[in-house]
C-alpha positions in Angstrom: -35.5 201.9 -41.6 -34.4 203.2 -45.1 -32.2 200.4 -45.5 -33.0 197.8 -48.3 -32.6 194.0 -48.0 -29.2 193.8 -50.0 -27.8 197.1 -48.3 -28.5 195.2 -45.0 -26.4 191.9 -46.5 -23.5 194.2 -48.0 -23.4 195.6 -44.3 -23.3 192.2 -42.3 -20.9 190.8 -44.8 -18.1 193.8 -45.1 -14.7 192.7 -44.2 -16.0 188.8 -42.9 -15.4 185.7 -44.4 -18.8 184.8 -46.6 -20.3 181.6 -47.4 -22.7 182.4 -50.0 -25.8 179.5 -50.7 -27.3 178.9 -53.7 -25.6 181.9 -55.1 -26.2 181.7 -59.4 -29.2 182.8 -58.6 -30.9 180.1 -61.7 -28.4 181.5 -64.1 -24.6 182.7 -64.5 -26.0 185.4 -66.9 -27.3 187.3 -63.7 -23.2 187.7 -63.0 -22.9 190.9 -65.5 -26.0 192.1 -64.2 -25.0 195.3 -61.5 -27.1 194.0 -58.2 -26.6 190.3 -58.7 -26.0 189.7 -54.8 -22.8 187.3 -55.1 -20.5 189.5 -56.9 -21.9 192.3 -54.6 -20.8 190.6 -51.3 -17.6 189.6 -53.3 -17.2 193.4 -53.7 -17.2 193.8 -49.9 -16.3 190.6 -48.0 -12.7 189.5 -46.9 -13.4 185.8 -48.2 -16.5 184.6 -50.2 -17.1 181.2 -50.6 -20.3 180.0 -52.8 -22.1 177.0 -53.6 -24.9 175.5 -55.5 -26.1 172.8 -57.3 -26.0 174.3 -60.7 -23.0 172.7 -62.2 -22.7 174.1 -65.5 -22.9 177.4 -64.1 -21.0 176.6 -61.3 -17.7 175.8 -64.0 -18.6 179.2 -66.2 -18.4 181.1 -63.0 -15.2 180.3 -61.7 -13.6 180.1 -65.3 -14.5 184.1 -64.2 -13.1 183.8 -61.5 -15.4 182.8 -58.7 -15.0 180.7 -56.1 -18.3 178.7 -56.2 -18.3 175.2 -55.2 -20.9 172.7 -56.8 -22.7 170.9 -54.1 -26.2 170.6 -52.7 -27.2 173.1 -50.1 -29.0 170.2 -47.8 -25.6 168.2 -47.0 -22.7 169.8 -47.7 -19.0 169.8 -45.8 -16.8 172.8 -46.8 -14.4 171.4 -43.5 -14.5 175.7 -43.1 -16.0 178.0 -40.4 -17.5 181.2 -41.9 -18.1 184.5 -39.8 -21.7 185.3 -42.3 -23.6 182.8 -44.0 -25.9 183.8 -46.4 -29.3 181.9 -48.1 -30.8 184.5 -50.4 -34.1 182.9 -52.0 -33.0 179.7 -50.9 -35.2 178.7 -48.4 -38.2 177.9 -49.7 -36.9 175.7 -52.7 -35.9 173.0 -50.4 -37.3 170.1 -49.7 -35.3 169.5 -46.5 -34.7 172.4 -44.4 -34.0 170.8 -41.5 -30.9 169.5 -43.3 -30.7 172.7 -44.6 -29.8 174.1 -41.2 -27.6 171.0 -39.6 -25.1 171.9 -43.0 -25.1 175.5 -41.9 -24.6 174.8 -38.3 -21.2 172.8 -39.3 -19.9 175.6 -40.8 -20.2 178.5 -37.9 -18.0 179.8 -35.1 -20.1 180.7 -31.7 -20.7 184.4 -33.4 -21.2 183.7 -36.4 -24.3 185.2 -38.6 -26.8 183.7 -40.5 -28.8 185.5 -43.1 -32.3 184.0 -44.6 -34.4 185.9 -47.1 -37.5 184.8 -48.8 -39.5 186.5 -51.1 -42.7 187.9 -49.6 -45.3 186.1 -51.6 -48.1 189.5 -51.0 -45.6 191.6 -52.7 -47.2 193.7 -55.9 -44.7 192.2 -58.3 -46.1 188.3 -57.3 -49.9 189.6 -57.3 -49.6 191.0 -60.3 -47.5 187.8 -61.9 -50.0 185.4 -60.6 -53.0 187.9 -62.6 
């Protein structure tokens, strides 16, 4: 498969209503950056939704025009159903992913997608940081 991890995203996510976790991405700067993944499902999706805890970040984004919603990806109640849901890099910062999960199961219908990424930890690029 040719296909890259965020091709695979942009492709789940086209024409669905998106629910975006932990979206910033550690800093709103990343949002004039070409492949920050937010404004690329944005791009594509019907509907996106974000959230994360970042709360400074969270106001500069929607002041351009985001719709990112401060609140803690562990226990959080959007009272909305999403058709993709997706936790890029989220994962393995939290220290409750059992929560994690129960937050993303109140927000599916019975097809709804999920989509997990972590960073592979053998990859070159984390080798060679860790040198």
């Amino acid at each position: 498969m040719n296909e890259n991890r965020i091709d695979l995203i942009l492709k789940e996510c086209k024409g669905k209503v998106v629910l975006d976790i932990g979206c910033i991405d550690h800093n709103s700067k990343y949002e004039v950056k070409g492949d920050w993944l937010h404004k690329r499902i944005k791009s594509v999706a019907k509907e996106i939704i974000g959230i994360d805890y970042l709360k400074d970040e969270v106001e500069v984004l929607n002041k351009k025009g985001y719709n990112i919603i401060w609140a803690d990806a562990e226990n959080f109640d959007l009272k909305k159903k999403f058709e993709v849901i997706v936790g890029g890099e989220i994962l393995e910062n939290l220290s409750n992913p059992g929560n994690f999960l129960n937050s993303l199961k109140n927000h599916m219908h019975e097809n709804s997608v999920i989509i997990l990424t972590t960073p592979n930890v053998f990859s070159l690029r984390r080798i060679v940081g860790m040198i």
